[in-house]
Every structure is written in structure tokens, then in C-alpha cells.
N, C-alpha and C positions, 0 to 999 in steps of 0.2 A: 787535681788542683793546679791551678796555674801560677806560674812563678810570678811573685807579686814586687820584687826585684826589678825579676827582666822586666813586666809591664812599666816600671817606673822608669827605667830607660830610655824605653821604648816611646816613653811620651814626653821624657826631658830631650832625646836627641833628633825623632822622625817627626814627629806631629805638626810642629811648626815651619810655617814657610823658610825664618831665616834659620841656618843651623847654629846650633851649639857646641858645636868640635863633635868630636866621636868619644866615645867608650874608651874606656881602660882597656886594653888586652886582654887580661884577667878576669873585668865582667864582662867584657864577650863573649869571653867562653863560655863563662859560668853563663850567659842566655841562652846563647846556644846550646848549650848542652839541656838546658831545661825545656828545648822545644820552642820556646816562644820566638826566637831569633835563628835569622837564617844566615848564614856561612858565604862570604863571598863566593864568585866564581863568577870565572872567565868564560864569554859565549861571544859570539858573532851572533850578527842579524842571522843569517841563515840558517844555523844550528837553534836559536829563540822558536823560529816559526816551525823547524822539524820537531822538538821537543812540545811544543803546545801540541799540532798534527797528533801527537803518537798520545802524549795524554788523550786527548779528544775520542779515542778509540778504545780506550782501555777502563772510561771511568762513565757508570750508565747515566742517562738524562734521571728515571725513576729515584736512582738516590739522591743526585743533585736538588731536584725537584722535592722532595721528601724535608730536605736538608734546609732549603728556605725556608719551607711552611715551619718548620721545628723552630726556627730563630726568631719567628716571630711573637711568639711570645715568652719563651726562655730570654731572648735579648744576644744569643751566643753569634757575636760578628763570625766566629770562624767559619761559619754556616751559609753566610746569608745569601754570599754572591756567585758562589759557585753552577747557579743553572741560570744564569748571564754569561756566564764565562764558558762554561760547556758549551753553551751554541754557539757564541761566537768564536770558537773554536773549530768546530766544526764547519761552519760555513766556511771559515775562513780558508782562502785560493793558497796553494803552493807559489812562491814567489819567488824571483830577486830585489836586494834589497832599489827601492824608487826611489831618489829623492824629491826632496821639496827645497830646494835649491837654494836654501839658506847655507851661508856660511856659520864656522863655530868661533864666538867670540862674543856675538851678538845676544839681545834680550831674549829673540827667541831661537829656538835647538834648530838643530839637523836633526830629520827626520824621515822614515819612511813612508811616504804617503798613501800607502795599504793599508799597513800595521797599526801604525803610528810608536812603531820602536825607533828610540832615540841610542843604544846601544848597538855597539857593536858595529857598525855600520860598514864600514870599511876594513878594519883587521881586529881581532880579538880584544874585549875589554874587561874589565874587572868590573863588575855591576852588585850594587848592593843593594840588595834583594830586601830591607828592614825601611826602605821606603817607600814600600809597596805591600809589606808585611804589616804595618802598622794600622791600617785600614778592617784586617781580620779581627784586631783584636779590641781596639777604643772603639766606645760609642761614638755615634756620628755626634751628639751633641758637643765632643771635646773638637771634631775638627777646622781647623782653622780655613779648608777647603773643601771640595768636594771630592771625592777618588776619583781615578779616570781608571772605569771598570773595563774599557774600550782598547784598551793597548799593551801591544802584546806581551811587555815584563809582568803588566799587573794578571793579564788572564796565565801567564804561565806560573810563576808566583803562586798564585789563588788555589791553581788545579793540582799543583805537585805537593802543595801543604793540604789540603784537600784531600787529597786520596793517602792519605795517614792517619786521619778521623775515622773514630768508628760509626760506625750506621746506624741513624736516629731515626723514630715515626712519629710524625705528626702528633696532636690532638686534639679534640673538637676545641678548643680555645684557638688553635691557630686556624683553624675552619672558620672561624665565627670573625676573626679579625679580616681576614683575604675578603671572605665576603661582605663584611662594613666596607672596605677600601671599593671594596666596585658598586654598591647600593651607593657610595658616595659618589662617584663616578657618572650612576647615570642619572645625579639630578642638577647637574649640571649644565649651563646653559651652552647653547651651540659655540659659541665663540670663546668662552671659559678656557683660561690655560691652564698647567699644572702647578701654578700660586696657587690659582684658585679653587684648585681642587684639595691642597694639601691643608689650606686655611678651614675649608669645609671639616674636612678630618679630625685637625684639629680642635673644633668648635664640637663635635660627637661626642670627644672624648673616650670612645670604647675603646683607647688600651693607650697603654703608657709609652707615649712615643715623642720625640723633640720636632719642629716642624724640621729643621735639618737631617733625622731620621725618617720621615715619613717620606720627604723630596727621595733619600736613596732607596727607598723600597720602591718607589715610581720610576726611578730611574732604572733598577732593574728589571722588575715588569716590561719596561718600555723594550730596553733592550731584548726582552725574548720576545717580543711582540706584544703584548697583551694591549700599551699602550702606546699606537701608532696611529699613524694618519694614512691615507688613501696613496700619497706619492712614497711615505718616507715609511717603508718597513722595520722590524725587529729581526734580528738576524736566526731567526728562526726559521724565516722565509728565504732572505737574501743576504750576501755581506755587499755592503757600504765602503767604497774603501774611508780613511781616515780623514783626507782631506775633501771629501762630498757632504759631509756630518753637518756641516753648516756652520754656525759661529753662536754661540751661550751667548745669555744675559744675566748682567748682575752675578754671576758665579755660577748660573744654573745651566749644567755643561752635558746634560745626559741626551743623550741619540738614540732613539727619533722621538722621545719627550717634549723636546725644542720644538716638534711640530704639528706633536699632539692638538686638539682644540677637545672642546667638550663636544661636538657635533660627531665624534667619533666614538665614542664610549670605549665599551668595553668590547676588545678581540675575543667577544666567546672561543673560537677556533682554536684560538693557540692556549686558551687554557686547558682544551680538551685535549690538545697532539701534548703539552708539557705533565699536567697533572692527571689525568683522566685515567692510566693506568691503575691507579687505586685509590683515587679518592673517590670513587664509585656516584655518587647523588651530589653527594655532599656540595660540590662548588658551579652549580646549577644556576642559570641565569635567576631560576625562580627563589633560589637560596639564599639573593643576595637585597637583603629585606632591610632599610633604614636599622641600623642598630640603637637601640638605649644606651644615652649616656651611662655612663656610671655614676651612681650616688654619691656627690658632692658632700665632704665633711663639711663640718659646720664652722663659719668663719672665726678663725681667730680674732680674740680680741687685738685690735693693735694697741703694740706700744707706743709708750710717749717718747715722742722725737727730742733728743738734746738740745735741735736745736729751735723747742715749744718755747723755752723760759726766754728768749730775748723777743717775743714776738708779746705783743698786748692780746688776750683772748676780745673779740671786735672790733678791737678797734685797729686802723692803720693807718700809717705815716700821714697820709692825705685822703682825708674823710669825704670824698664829693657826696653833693645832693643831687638828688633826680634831676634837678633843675640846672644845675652845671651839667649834669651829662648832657642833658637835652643841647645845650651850645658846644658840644664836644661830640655830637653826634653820635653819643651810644644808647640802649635802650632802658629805661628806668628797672629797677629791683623789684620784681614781683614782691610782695610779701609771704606768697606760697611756698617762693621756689626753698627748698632745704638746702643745708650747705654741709662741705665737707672740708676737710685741709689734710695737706701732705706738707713736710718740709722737707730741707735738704740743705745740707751743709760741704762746703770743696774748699780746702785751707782758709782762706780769710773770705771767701762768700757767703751767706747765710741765706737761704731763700723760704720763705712760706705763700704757700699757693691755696686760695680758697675757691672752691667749686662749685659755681651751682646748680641747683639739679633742679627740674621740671619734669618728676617720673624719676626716669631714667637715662634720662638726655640732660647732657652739663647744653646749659643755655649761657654761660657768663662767668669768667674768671677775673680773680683778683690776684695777683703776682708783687709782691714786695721782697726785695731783694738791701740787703746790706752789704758794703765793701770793707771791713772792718784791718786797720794795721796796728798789732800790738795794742789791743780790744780798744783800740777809738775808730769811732765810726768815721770815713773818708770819705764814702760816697752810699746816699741810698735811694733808692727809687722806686715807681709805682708804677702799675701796667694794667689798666684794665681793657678787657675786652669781649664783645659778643660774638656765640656761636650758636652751633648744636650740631655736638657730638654724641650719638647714641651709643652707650654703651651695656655691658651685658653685666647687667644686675650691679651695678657700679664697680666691677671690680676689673673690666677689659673695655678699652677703645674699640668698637667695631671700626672693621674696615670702610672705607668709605667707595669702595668700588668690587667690584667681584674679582677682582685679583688680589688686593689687599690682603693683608691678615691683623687677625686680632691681636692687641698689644696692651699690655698691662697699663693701668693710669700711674704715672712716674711722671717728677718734673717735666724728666727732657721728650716723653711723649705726646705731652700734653701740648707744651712749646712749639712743639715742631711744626706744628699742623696751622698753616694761615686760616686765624679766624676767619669764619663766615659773614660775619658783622664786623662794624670797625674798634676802632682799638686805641688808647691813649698811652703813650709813654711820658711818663715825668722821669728825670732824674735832677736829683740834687747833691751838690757840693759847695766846697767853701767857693773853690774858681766859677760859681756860676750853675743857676739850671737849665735846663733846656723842656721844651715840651712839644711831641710831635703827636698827631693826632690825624687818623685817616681810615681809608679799606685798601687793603694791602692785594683784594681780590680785584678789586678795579684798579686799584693803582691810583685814586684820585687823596688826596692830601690838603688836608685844613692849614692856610695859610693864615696863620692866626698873627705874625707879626711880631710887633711889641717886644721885642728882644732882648732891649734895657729892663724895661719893666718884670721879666721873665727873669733872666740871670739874677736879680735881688730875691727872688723867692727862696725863703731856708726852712721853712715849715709849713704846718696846716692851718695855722694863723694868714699865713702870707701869703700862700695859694688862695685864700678866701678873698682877699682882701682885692688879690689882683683880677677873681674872677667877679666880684661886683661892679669892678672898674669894665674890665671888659665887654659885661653881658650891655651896662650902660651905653655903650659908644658901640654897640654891631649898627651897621646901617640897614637900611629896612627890608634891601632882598638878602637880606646873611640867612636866611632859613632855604631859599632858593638853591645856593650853595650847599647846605647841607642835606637836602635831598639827591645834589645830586652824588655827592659821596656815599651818602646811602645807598642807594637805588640803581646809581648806573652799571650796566652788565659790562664786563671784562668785553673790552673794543682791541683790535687790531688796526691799525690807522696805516695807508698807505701815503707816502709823502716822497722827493722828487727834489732837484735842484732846485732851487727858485722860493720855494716854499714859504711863506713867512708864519712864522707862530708865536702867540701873546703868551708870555708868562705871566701866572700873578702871585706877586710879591709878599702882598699882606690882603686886610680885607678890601681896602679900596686900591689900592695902586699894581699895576700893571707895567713891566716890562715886552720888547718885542724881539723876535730876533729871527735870523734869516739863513736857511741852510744851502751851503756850497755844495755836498755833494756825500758820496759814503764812499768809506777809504774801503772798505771789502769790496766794491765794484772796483774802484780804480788802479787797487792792489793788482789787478789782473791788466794792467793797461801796458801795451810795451815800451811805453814813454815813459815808465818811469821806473829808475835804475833798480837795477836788482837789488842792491844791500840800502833798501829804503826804511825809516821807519814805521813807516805805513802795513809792511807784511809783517809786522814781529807786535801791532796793537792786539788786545782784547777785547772783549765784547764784539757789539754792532757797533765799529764808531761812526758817528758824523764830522763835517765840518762846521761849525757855525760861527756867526759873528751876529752878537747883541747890538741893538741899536741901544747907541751912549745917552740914554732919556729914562724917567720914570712918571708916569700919567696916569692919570683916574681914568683915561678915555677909555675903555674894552672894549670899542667899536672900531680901531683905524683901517683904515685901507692903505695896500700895497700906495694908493697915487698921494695919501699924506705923507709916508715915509719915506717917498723919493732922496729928498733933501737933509735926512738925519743923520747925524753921523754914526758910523759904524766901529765898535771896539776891533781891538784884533779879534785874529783869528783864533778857537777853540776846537782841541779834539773832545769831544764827549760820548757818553754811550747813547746809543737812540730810543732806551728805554722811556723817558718822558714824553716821548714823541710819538713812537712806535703803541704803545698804552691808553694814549690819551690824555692824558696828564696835562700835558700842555696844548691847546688846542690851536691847529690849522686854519689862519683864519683867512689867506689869502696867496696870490702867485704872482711872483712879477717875472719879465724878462731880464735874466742876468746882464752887466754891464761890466766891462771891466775894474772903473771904482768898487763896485760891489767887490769883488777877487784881491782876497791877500791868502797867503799861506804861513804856518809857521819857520818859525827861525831859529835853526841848533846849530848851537856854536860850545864847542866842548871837547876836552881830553879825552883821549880812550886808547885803548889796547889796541895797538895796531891789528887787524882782520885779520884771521890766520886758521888754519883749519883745527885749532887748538883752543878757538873765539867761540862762543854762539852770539852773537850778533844780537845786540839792544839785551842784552841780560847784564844783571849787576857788573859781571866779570868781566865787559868789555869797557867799562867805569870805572875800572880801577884806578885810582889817582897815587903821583908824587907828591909830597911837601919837599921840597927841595931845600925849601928855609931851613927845615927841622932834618934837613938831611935822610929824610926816610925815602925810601924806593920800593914799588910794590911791584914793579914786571917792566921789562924792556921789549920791543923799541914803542914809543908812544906817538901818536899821531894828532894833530887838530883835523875835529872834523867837524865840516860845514855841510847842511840840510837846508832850499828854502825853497821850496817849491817841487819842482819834478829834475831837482837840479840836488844830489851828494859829493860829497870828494873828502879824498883822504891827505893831506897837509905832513909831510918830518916834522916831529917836534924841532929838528934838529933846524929847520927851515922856519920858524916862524919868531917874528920879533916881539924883542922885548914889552911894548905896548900893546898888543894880544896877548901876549902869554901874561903878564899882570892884569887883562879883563880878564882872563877865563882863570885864574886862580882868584880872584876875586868873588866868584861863584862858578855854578853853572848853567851855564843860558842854554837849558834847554827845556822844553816843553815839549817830550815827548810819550807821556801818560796819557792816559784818557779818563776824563772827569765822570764819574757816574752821577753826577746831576747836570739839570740846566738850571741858571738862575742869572740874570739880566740885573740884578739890583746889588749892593753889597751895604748891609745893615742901613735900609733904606735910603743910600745914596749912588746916584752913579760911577760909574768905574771912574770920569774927571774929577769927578767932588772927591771918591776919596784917594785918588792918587794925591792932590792937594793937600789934605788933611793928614795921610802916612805914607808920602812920599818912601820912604826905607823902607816899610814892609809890604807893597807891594812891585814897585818897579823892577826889583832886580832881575826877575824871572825872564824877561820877555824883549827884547829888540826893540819892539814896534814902539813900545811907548815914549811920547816926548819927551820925555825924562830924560830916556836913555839916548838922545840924536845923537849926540857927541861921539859917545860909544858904537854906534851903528856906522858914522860917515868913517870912523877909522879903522872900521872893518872894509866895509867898501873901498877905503883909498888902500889898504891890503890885498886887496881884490884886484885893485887896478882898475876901481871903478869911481868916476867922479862924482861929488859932492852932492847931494839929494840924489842920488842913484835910486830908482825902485826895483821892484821882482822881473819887470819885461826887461832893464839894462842886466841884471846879473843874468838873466837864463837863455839873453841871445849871446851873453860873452862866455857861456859855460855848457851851452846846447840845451837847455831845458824849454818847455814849452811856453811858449805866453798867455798873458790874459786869455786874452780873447780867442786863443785856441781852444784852450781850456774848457770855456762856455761853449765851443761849439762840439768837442767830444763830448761834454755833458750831459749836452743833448742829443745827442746821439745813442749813446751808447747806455745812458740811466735806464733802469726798469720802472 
């Protein structure tokens, strides 16, 4: 029997990546003593690899061999990995230790680049053998990783606990599973990795296994050969040293697995040089015959969900008719199709999800969700949308690719996956509703407008009411439109300085706007300083500047918009762009009026190698008022163009340092939308209308002149000063330079 003690230890203190301190002294013992836990001790890298060597000679492949097939259906880890570790034992070259010329301090170890022993390296170390020990005895299901069966503590570990075991034989159960594992193996398709083989496995069902325990039984196989490719052998053959192994995905770390395909099958050879001693017929290519599932109990009834009773049975929050979807662009309600519901409830969330099924394919979900504080509802909402996900007798999501795996139907599975069709969100609350409505697979979006009219909706009354208004006033190509949200395939758009592209606002009106350039190209430019805002953005950004107009025209050309005025400058993400979203309608030749850049003007942590540069902590502010101090020395820093500097606080006067505690003028995030209009007025209209809450943000705007010339006369720079007077008095590049690298050097 095994110490059920130690094992509780063993999985409160190794198991998990971060640690939990260690053991009492006391149950240490007490594990150790019961076998399950191994005993510190001091080795050196060189004494590691002579101790594996001399195991390797003393403990036969046949038991090894004997010892896997026995674990496979007993379930006994202490078994499993031992003729993975025997060869690669064996293969493995007499060495000194190599390194791989990382230093210790860092995320990742020092290492020997043979072995891949991180122990001992240099003079004697105390290594604690229980986290490598823990892998023998939890199911892989409990692991929070995957074992590294490949290096040299765990194969010496494995082989010195190992050969303390008594000697176990097979039986036709574990014959019958080895060969399911390879009958699955060769129906596999040529490009087929080892997801998609363990998914396969999985879906058979012929034995009781986690797809996280299936991946380590592939993984050892692979390791003795059985599952290799044509370049990257199993060390049955040859030893790999550690750092050739190549580099995992997603957590999937086993060697030469990573390079397996299905056009490889299965290593008859090596199953015959590892098992073929006595397993006589039995694991025969011809043996290895599709297996029978296992008979499937019979489904439980489910229970009723807690949280059944706040949800109405048919009915929900927002009742649409076919006829509203049809203006929302989703596809009407079969009368055929069956329905099913799951709920789910996370502190003050409430969710019910109904399903519909055509067969066995969900073709269309409904998703109602509740925000509830101290049981009043705050916020609730409605999500519908089309698909088809086929699933396996309603009770697993089929994969949707041959690497895939099947996944239970659960909220957050079901969610996860972008409808195939489009999709409506409502939500409602007291501050207002909002409704977005699109296909998420093309990226194209119902610009439905009416925004005032929208935020007044609080019920299923008022969504009626607003959609009779709406369906009345579509203009007469609005189904044009909705085909093409429908219909159009997922576009990759290439686009270029100069560019000009139509946003559209609502149903009739149209905004324009004009891209300067992509900061990932010019982040590479030597022109422009090293500690720029430009290298520290996310996404794809662009630069753009909106033309200050909104039009019914969706036809203009570059040679109307010559004369229009242009907003400032924007960083955004070029997803609207780059998708199609927004469509390319035309190119002009840049001009220097066309060219502004942004303007940050702002406190920050003086640069130091103790900074990361544009993260919150270089933001750190004083109130000097309130007498609070958050880090010394501080700096004003100026960005506007291809022109940075770093400013003493101790150096800047009093009228700058009362602008920039007055906010912070900077603009250096990146916008994940584009949109040219602002609740159907231009940036002038409504700079006019909320002067306070938009001007502060930004330099450029007339608002702000005042504030701009007394930066400038700071500068040393006179009165209407623009970006060519600052960046010839501070070395940055001009306009018209500008356009001429752009063009040059843009893809």
C-alpha cells in the first residue's frame, strides 16, 4: 500500500509550479521512510551522468519494457516511464558538463546542453529529488505541466526508484490498449500532429485515460522511437543532445513527438528491438485493428440548475421576431430545430444559454446573462447568434480542425468559439443600452447608429418599439449592406502611406480618413530615438488623421478631399483596415499639410535602468499639493515627432508644471477602433458642444493654442511655431523628409 500521507505532500508541496514551502522535518521523514519520498543529496553534473551510465547497465530493456505495458492499464505511474529513460540512458555520450551560457538569476537556468542537467554544474549541490519524484506517482491528470522525461535528474530519479520495484507482466488488457494507441495512429492523416492523434484516442474511448495522460504515453513512445519522424529520431537509435530537441507548443515539450506528423506512423522496428522479446504476436502490425469503444452508460438525468428559477422557461429579456433579425442580419428560427439550455452562475453573474440543435449540429444560440448587486438586477443583456457546431450526440463540441479536441458543451466552451454566422449583443442598464450587431469572422459590423434612441431602451417593450422605428427609416440599399455582412469571406487588405479610407458612421453618413504611416515599420527607422513611444505600442498600430466632415457622399475621391480639413493625429490598431472593415477607397501623394504627429508632454520617472520605459511605473506621479511623493528624481518629458527629451523637474517652470498637473497631455495608447464621427458630429461640432471633456487630452486642438504657444515659448520656440520649427531646433526630421522615407522605405 502506499503512503497516502506521503502522497498528500507530495501533491501539496511538488505538483504545482509555484511552491508551497516544504515539509515539516518530521513528515519528511515519515515519507521517506514509507518509500514515496526521496532523501536529499549532494551530486555534481558529472557524478548525475556516471550514476545514470552505471544504472543503464544494470537494469534490463525487457523489464523496463514489461513495466510500461503493465501501467497501462493498472494506471501505476511508478511503471510507466522507465523504458524512455532506460534508452535514453543508454544512448546517452560520457561527458563534461556544456553549458548553454545563461547566467543564474535569470527566468531561465543554467544548463548543460547534452543532459539538460541544471544541477550541479560547477561544484556540488544539494538536489531535491521529490520534484522529479512526483511525476512517478500523480496521475498526469493532477499535473499542472508536463514531466521533462529527457533530463538527466528526472531519468536518474526514475531508474534508481525503479530498480526497487518488483517485476510485473503484462496482460492481454495492456496488449489491447498499446495496440488501440497505434490502429489510431495509422488513420491518421499525413500532416496530422500529436493533438490530433491523442483527440482521435480520446474520441475511441477504449480505456480510461486523461487526454493529458494519453499526450505522456506518446511522449514516451516517441522517446524510444516508436513515434519519430524521418530527421528527428527516438534515442533508441541515437542521442539528441538537449538543446537540438527543438522548442514545444502550447506546453507540448516531448522529443521527437514535436516532429512527429501522421505521414510517419508507427516505428514497427522499434517496437520489435523494445517489446518483441516476449510479447511473441501479440503487438503485430496486423494486431493493431480499430478498437470498440466502450459501452457508454446511460445519460444521467440532469439536474436542475439554481440558477433555472430567475430565468422565465421561453421566454427572454428581448423577444426578437424573425423579422427583426432579418434587419440584424441573423437567420430566422427553424420551427424544427430542438432546443436545449445549460446555465451558470459566478458571484453576482447569472447566465442561461439555449441551444439549437438541427440533428446534432447547434445551428443558433441564445445567451442572457444578469449583473445582479445585493439581488437588484444592475445590468442585463441578450446575445444572439448563428452557427454550426457539430457535436457528438449533444454532449461534446467536435473539434473543428484535425488538431483540435473534443470539449464538453459548457458556457465558456460554447462562447469561446466565433460564431460562424453573425451575432447580436444588447446590453441594458439604468446609464444606457448599447447594441452591436455584426460577423466577427469577416470583421464587417452593422452600423446601425441612433444612439440616443438606443441608450433609452430598458425593456422588450422598448426594443419593439425602437425596432419599428428603425426597420421604417432603413434606406433602400440597407439589405445590400447586410449581405454583405453576411456573405463576405474573411479579406486581408494591403494598404500603404497615402491611403485614404471611408468609415461609415451609421446607415447613411460616412466619415474619411487618411493613413500617415505604421509605427512597426518606422520603429525600425534610425531617425528615430531610441527611448520613443513608438517601440513600447501594441498591436499593428497606424497613424491616421480623420477628415473633420461627415457626408452621405460614399463615393469621394482623393482630388474632393484635397481642401478638407484634417483632425489631429491618431494612433490606432490597423485591425479595421487591415480586415476590411473600413474600405480603401483611394491614394493621394502626401504633402506636408497632410503630416502632424502626436504631442506628449508629461511627468515621469526619470529613465534608469530600474524603468521599463512607457509602462505605468514610468507614470508615476507627485501631488505636491497633498504633499505625497511616489519616487525621485522626476523629469518633464517631451515627444512630437521623431524628436524625445528628457527635461529636471528641477528645471521647468512654474506655468508647465501647473499645465501638466493639470492633466496629462499625453496620447500615447493605441485606439482599437477607427471612427471619424463622434455621436454623429464632427470632432469641431463637438469640441464646441463639450469643450471639458474632450479638449484636454491633446495639444493640437484650438482650444488648447494658449497652452501649446507656452510650451513652445519653453522651447524657445516662437509663437505659432509648428513640428518643422521644433524638430530643426531639436534635430528631428521634417515634414517632407518624412514623406520622402515613407516612401521609400513602406511595404
Amino acid at each position: 500500500m502506499v503512503d497516502k500521507k506521503a502522497i498528500a505532500l507530495l501533491k501539496k508541496y511538488y505538483l504545482s509550479y509555484k511552491s508551497e514551502g516544504q515539509p515539516s522535518e518530521a513528515d519528511l521523514a515519515d515519507a521517506v521512510k514509507s518509500g514515496v519520498f526521496v532523501a536529499d543529496s549532494e551530486m555534481t553534473h558529472d557524478e548525475i551522468v556516471a550514476a545514470v551510465k552505471e544504472l543503464s547497465e544494470r537494469i534490463s530493456l525487457e523489464s523496463a519494457a514489461k513495466a510500461f505495458l503493465y501501467s497501462l492499464s493498472s494506471g501505476d505511474m511508478r511503471y510507466r516511464s522507465a523504458v524512455s529513460s532506460l534508452l535514453w540512458a543508454k544512448a546517452l555520450p560520457k561527458h563534461e558538463f556544456v553549458s548553454n551560457g545563461v547566467e543564474p538569476g535569470g527566468w531561465r537556468s543554467p544548463m548543460c546542453i547534452v543532459c539538460g542537467c541544471t544541477h550541479g554544474l560547477e561544484t556540488s549541490e544539494n538536489i531535491d529529488w521529490n520534484k522529479f519524484n512526483v511525476f512517478r506517482y500523480l496521475p498526469p491528470k493532477q499535473y499542472g505541466r508536463e514531466p521533462d522525461y529527457v533530463s538527466a535528474e528526472y531519468v536518474l530519479n526514475d531508474l534508481r526508484e525503479f530498480e526497487k520495484l518488483p517485476a510485473v507482466e503484462p496482460c492481454d488488457d495492456d496488449y489491447r490498449i498499446l495496440n488501440g494507441i497505434f490502429a489510431c495512429a495509422n488513420e491518421m492523416k499525413s500532416h496530422n500532429m500529436d493533438t490530433a492523434l491523442v483527440a482521435e484516442i480520446r474520441k475511441r474511448k477504449f480505456f480510461d485515460a486523461t487526454g493529458n495522460a494519453i499526450h505522456c504515453i506518446l511522449g514516451i513512445l516517441s522517446e524510444c522511437g516508436i513515434f519519430q519522424s524521418d530527421e528527428k529520431k527516438g534515442f533508441l537509435y541515437e542521442f539528441t543532445n538537449r538543446d537540438e530537441q527543438g522548442f514545444g507548443r502550447d506546453g507540448l515539450t516531448f522529443f521527437p513527438l514535436n516532429f512527429w506528423r501522421g505521414k510517419f506512423g508507427v516505428n514497427y522496428d522499434a517496437v520489435n528491438k523494445i517489446f518483441g522479446s516476449f510479447s511473441g504476436d501479440k503487438l503485430l502490425p496486423e494486431k493493431a485493428a480499430a478498437p470498440e469503444k466502450k459501452e457508454e452508460a446511460a445519460p444521467k438525468k440532469k439536474a436542475l440548475s439554481k440558477v433555472e428559477q430567475y430565468f422565465k422557461d421561453r421566454d427572454h429579456c428581448i423577444m426578437l421576431t424573425d423579422d427583426e433579425r432579418r434587419y440584424l442580419a441573423l437567420d430566422p428560427i427553424d420551427k424544427s430545430w430542438e432546443t436545449e439550455c445549460i446555465y451558470s452562475a459566478l458571484r453576482n453573474l447569472r447566465k442561461r444559454i439555449v441551444m439549437f440543435y438541427d440533428g446534432d449540429t447547434i445551428v443558433k444560440v441564445i445567451e442572457e446573462y444578469s449583473y445582479v448587486n445585493e439581488d437588484t438586477c444592475v445590468r442585463k443583456g441578450y446575445c444572439e447568434f448563428d452557427t454550426h457546431l457539430k457535436t457528438d450526440k449533444r454532449s461534446m463540441i467536435l473539434p473543428l480542425t484535425d488538431r483540435g479536441r473534443a470539449k464538453p458543451i459548457t458556457p465558456t466552451n460554447l462562447m469561446a468559439i466565433d460564431p460562424f454566422g453573425c451575432e447580436v449583443d444588447i446590453s441594458m442598464s439604468e446609464e444606457g443600452t448599447s447594441i452591436w450587431a455584426g460577423n466577427r469572422r469577416n470583421s464587417q459590423i452593422l452600423t446601425m447608429g441612433e444612439t440616443d434612441r438606443i441608450k433609452k431602451i430598458q425593456n422588450d417593450s422598448d426594443f419593439h418599439d425602437f425596432m419599428q422605428y428603425y426597420i421604417s427609416t432603413c434606406p433602400d440599399d440597407y439589405f445590400q449592406r447586410i449581405a454583405e455582412i453576411r456573405g463576405l469571406k474573411h479579406q486581408t487588405v494591403k494598404f500603404k502611406a497615402g491611403d485614404i479610407f471611408r468609415c461609415q458612421e451609421d446607415r447613411e453618413h460616412y466619415t474619411y480618413g487618411l493613413i500617415l504611416g505604421k509605427t512597426r515599420e518606422i520603429e525600425k527607422w534610425n531617425e528615430l530615438p531610441k527611448e520613443h513611444s513608438f517601440r513600447h505600442l501594441m498591436t499593428q498600430p497606424i497613424i491616421v488623421r480623420m477628415y473633420d466632415f461627415v457626408t452621405t457622399d460614399k463615393d469621394m475621391t482623393a482630388q474632393q478631399l484635397k481642401d478638407m480639413p484634417l483632425c489631429p493625429p491618431k494612433i490606432c490598431s490597423d485591425g479595421d483596415i487591415i480586415w476590411g472593415r473600413h474600405k480603401i477607397v483611394d491614394h493621394k501623394e502626401l504633402v506636408p499639410d497632410d503630416i502632424e504627429f502626436c504631442i506628449h508632454l508629461t511627468r515621469i520617472v526619470t529613465k534608469n535602468e530600474h524603468v521599463t520605459p512607457f509602462t505605468a511605473e514610468m507614470f508615476l506621479r507627485e501631488n505636491e499639493k497633498k504633499g505625497k511623493k511616489s519616487r525621485e528624481p522626476m523629469s518633464l518629458y517631451i515627444e512630437w515627432g521623431f524628436v524625445s527629451m528628457e527635461i529636471p523637474w528641477a528645471d521647468v517652470p512654474d506655468d508647465i508644471r501647473d499645465t501638466v498637473e493639470e492633466r496629462n497631455w499625453s496620447d500615447g495608447g493605441v485606439s482599437l477602433g477607427i471612427s471619424g464621427a463622434y455621436c454623429g458630429m464632427t470632432l469641431t461640432q463637438l469640441l464646441k458642444k463639450h469643450p471639458k471633456h474632450i479638449y484636454g487630452g491633446d495639444l493640437h486642438y484650438p482650444e488648447n493654442r494658449e497652452r501649446f504657444d507656452m510650451v513652445m515659448d519653453f522651447l524657445g520656440l516662437p509663437k505659432g511655431a509648428g513640428y518643422d520649427d521644433f524638430a530643426e531646433k531639436y534635430g528631428g526630421i521634417s515634414r517632407q523628409k518624412y514623406i520622402e522615407l515613407i516612401g521609400e522605405r513602406s511595404k
